[in-house]
C-alpha positions in Angstrom: -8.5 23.0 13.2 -9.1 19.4 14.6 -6.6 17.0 14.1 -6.7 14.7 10.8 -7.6 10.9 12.1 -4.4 8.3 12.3 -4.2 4.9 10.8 -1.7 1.8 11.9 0.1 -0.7 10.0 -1.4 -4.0 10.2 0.0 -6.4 7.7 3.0 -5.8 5.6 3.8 -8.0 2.8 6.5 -8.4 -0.3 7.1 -10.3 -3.3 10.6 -11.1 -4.3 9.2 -12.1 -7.9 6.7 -10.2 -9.7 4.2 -14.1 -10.0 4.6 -14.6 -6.4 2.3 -14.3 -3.9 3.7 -11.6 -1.2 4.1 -13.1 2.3 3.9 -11.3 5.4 7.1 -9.7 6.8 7.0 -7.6 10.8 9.6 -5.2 9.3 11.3 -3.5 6.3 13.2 -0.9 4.9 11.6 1.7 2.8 14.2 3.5 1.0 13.6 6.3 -1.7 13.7 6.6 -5.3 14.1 2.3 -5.1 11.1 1.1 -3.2 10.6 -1.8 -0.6 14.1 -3.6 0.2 12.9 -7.3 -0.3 10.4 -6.2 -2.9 11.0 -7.2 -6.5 9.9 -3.6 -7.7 13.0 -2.8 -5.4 16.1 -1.8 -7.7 19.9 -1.9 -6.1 21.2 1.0 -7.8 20.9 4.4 -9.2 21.2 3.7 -12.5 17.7 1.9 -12.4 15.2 3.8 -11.4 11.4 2.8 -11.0 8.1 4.5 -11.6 7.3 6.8 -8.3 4.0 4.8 -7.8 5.5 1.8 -7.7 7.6 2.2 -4.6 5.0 1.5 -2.0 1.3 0.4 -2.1 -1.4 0.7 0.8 -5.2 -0.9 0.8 -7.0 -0.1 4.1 -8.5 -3.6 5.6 -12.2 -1.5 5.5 -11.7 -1.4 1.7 -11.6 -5.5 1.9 -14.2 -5.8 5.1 -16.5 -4.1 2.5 -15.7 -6.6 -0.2 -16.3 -9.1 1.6 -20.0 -7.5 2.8 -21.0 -5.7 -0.4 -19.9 -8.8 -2.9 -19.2 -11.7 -1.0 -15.4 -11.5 -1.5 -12.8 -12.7 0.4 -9.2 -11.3 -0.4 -6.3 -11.3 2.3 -3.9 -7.6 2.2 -1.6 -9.9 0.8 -3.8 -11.2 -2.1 -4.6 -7.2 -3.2 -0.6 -7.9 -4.2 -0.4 -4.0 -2.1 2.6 -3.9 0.7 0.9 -2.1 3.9 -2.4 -3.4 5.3 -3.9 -0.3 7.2 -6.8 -0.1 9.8 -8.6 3.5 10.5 -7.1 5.9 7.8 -8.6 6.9 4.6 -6.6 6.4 2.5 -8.2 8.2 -0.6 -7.5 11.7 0.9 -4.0 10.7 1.4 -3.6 10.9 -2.6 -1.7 14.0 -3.8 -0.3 14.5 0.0 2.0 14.0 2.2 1.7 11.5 5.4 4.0 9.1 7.3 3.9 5.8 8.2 6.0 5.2 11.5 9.4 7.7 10.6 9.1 7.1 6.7 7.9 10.2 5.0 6.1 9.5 1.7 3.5 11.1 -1.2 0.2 9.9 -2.2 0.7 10.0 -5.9 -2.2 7.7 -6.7 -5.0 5.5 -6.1 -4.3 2.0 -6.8 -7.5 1.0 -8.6 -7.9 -2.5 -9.4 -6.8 -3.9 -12.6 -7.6 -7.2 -14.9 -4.6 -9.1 -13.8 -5.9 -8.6 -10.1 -9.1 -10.2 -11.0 -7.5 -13.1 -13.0 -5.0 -13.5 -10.1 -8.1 -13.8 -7.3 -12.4 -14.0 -8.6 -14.7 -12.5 -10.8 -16.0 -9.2 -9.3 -12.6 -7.5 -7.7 -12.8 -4.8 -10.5 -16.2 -3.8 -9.3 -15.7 -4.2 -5.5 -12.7 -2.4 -5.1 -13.4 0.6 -7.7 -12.2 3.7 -5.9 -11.1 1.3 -2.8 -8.2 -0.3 -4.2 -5.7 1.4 -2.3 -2.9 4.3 -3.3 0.2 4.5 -4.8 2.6 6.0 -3.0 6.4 7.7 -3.8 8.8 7.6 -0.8 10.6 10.7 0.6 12.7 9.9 3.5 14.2 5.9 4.0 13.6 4.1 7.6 12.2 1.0 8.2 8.4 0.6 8.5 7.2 -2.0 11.1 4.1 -3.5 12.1 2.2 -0.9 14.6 3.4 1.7 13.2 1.3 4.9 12.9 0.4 6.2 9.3 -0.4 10.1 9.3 -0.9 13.0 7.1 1.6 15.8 7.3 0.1 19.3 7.5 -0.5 20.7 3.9 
């Protein structure tokens, strides 16, 4: 059976307030059932748990290259509002699997389809562009940090 293809981490960004703008960090620490430390969806104890999707989002920079081509849309990885810019994964068949990125284990629960408040946050035409390209919504299974270079693969299902 030939080997699944790899992706890397390109960009990684976080938003300590929900109306922020995320900015670009080289490292962080993904740790499960909480999220992103750094991220505002990240919560500091048990007692508060969030939605599984909502720990960690990916977009795949071809997803925004194709934007850009197909509509004349410009949007930076950070402006998608997703945490992990990838380069040469898929990540749609990464939904309803498992796959690393660098020693973090995590589950595609997901896609991250674009929504209205995207579009009011960045131009007229995200919803269309990024239909089925939006990125995925992940749920993380084992903590570590995740840092830029860092190899994103699926896990054997």
């Amino acid at each position: 059976m030939p080997e699944e293809p790899t992706g890397e981490v390109v960009e990684i960004n976080l938003a300590p307030e929900r109306d922020l703008l995320p900015g670009p960090v080289e490292r962080v620490r993904a740790v499960p059932g909480r999220g992103l430390e750094g991220e505002y969806h990240f919560f500091a104890d048990e007692w508060t748990q969030p939605e599984r999707d909502r720990e960690l989002t990916l977009i795949a920079t071809e997803a925004l290259e194709a934007l850009d081509a197909e509509h004349d849309i410009r949007l930076s990885p950070a402006e998608t509002r997703r945490n992990i810019a990838t380069r040469g994964i898929d990540l749609n068949t990464l939904e309803g699997r498992r796959f690393r990125v660098g020693a973090v284990e995590c589950e595609g629960i997901e896609l991250c389809e674009p929504c209205r408040t995207l579009e009011r946050l960045t131009q007229p035409g995200v919803i269309r562009g990024l239909v089925h390209r939006g990125g995925l919504r992940a749920a993380i299974l084992s903590g570590g940090e995740i840092a830029l270079g860092d190899e994103v693969t699926p896990l054997p299902a």
